[in-house]
FITI-636235 format. One line per 3 residues: for each residue y, z, x of C-alpha. Coordinates in nm, 3 decimals. Layout:
Y/Z/X | ...
This chain:
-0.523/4.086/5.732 | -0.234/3.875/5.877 | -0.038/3.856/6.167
0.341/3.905/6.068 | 0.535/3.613/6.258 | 0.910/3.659/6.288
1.084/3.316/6.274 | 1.447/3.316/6.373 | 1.520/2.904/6.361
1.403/2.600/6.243 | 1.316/2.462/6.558 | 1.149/2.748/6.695
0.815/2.775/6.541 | 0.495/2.885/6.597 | 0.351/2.551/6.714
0.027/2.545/6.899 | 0.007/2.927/6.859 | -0.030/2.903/6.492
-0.267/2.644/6.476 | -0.481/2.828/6.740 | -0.464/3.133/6.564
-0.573/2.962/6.216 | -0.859/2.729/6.392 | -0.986/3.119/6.417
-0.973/3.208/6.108 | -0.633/3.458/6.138 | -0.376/3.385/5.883
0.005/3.399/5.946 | 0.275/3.553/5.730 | 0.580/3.401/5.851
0.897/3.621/5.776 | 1.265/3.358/5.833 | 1.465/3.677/5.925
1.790/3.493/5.977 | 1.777/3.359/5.644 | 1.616/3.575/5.422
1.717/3.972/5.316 | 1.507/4.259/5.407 | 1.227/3.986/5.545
1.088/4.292/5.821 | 0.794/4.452/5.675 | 0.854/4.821/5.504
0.496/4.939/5.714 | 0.152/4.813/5.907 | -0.055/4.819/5.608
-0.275/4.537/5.621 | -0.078/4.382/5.943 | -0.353/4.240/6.194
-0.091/4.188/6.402 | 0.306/4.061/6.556 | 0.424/3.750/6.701
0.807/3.702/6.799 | 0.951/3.361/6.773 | 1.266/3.240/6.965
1.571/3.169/6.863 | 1.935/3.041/6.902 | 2.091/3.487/6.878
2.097/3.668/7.182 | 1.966/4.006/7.209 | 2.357/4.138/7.310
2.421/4.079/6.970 | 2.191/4.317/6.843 | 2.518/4.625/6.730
2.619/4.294/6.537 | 2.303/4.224/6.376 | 2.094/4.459/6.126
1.829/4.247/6.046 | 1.786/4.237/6.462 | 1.816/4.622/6.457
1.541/4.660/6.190 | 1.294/4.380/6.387 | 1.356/4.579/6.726
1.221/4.949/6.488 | 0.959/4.750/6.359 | 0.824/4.593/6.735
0.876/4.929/6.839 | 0.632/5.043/6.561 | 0.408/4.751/6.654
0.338/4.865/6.992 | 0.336/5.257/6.932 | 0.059/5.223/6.660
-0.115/4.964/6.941 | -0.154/4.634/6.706 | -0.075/4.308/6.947
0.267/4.193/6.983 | 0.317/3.871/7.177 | 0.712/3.736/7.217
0.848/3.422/7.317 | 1.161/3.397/7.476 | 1.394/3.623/7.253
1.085/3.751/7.112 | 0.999/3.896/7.444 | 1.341/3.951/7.512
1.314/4.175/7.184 | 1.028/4.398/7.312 | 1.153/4.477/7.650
1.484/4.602/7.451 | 1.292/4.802/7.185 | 1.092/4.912/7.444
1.346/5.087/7.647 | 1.374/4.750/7.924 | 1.708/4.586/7.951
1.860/4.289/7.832 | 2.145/4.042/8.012 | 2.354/3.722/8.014
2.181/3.511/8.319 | 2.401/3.469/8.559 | 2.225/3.051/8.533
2.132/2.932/8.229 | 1.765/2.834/8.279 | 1.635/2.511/8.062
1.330/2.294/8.122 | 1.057/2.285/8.302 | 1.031/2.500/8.610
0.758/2.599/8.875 | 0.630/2.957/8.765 | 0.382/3.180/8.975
0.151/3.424/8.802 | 0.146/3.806/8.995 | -0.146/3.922/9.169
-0.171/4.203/8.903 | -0.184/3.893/8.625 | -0.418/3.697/8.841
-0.673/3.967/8.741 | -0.533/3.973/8.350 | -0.758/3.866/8.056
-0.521/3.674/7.847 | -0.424/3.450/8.160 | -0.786/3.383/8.231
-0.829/3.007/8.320 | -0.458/2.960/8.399 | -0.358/2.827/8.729
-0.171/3.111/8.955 | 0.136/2.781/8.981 | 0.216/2.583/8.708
0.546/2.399/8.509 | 0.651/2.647/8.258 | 0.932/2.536/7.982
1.183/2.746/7.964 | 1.503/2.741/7.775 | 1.731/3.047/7.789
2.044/3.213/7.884 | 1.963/3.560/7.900 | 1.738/3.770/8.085
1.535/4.031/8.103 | 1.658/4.263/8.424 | 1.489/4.578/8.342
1.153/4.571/8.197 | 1.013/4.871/8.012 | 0.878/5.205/8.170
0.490/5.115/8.221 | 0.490/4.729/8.181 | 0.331/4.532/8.426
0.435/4.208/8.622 | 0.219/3.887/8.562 | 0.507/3.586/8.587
0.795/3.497/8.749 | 0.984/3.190/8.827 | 1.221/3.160/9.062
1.523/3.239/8.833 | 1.385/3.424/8.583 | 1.218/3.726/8.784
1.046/3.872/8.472 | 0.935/3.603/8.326 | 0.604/3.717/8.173
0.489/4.111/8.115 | 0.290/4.358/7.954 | 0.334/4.689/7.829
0.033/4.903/7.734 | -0.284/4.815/7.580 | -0.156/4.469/7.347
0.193/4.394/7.386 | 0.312/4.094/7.591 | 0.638/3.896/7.644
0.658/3.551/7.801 | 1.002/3.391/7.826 | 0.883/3.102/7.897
0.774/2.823/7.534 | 0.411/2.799/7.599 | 0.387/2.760/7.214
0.581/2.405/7.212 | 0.377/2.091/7.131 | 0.580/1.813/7.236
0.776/1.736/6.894 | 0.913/2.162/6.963 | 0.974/2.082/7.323
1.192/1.836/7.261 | 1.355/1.954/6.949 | 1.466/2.276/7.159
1.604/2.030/7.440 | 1.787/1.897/7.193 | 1.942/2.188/7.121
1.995/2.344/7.439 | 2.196/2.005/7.590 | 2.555/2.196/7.590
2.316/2.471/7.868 | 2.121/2.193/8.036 | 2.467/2.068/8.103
2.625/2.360/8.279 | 2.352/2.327/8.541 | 2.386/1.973/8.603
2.103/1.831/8.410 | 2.151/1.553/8.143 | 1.877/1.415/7.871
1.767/1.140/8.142 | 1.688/1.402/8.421 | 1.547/1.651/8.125
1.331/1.364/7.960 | 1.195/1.240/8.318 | 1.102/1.632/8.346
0.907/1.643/8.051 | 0.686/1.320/8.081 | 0.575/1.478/8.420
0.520/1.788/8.356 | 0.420/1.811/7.963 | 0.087/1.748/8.018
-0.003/2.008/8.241 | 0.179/2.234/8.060 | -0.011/2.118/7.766
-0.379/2.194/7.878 | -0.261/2.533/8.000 | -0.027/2.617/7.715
-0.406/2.599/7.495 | -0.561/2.782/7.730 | -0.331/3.061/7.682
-0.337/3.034/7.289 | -0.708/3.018/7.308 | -0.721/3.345/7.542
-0.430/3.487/7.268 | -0.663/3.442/7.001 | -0.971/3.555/7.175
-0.864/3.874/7.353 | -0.597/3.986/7.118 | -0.770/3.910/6.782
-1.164/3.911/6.830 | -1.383/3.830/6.600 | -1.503/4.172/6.572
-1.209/4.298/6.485 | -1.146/4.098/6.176 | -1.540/4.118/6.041
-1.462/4.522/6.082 | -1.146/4.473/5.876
């Protein structure tokens, strides 16, 4: 069975995720739904799974956007019928909306890497198993999430993006922050985000100098979460009783 991915940019791809979740045998249907019609699945037959992507849209947008409506019913789905649903960035920013949370402008754009401290409550959670309790997380947004959902629990924050890692229920988890970025994806979404870097006083020199520091820290625990993602979320067992 595969997971359904939801792409929503070309820059913004599944990276090390994707070749975790294949080294385990999962396979990945990748749906562009900016680009392509009616891409969000009709049902959950034969879906293993969700993963939400980033992207350059904001969540605000949503009234403006029916593709981003139907993604929201279909997360919503996700979660109800208790399949895993991991987000990135708007991808989490996704779930907390269809799950009731809420959804702002930051009042601080927040883009690079930045010193992130895992709860107590996620210091005892499976999928961040092996993960240091303070690391450099890489981050590149401009909205937030300032309500989460009824029931979700705490397990990151940063020190301008409160909720910056969560769970709701039994599968479902959101992390703003790009753990899923090999180095070509954390610099392509620099890139990108230069005209926000800017409005906080950062340029490419002091964004480069941040990433040759911190990317490989953030590498050997970025795996460690894939690795947990693919272990926890998909077991083996699961699939051979599929």
């Amino acid at each position: 069975m595969p997971i359904i991915v939801f792409q929503h940019s070309d820059i913004s791809t599944p990276g090390r995720l994707g070749l975790t979740l294949r080294d385990h045998g999962l396979a990945l249907d990748i749906r562009r739904l900016d680009k392509v019609s009616g891409a969000v699945p009709n049902d959950l037959d034969d879906v293993d799974g969700l993963i939400i992507l980033g992207g350059p849209m904001n969540v605000t947008d949503i009234a403006s956007l029916a593709w981003m409506q139907a993604e929201a019913e279909y997360i919503k789905r996700c979660h109800e019928a208790q399949l895993p649903v991991i987000g990135i960035c708007l991808g989490a920013q996704l779930i907390a909306h269809a799950l009731g949370g809420t959804v702002a402008p930051k009042a601080t754009p927040e883009v690079g890497f930045r010193a992130t401290s895992i709860t107590i409550p996620g210091q005892t959670e499976t999928i961040l198993a092996g993960i240091a309790w303070n690391s450099q997380q890489f981050f590149a947004c401009e909205q937030e999430i300032t309500a989460l959902p009824q029931g979700s629990t705490l397990l990151a924050s940063s020190k301008s993006t409160k909720n910056a890692a969560y769970k709701v229920g039994l599968r479902t988890f959101g992390f703003i922050y790009h753990f899923e970025c090999d180095r070509p994806g954390v610099d392509a979404i620099l890139n990108s985000s230069a005209g926000l870097a800017s409005k906080i006083g950062l340029n490419t020199t002091d964004l480069a100098s941040q990433v040759d520091q911190a990317y490989p820290g953030f590498a050997r625990l970025s795996d460690r979460l894939c690795l947990n993602i693919a272990q926890t979320c998909f077991p083996l067992q699961r699939r051979m009783r599929a």
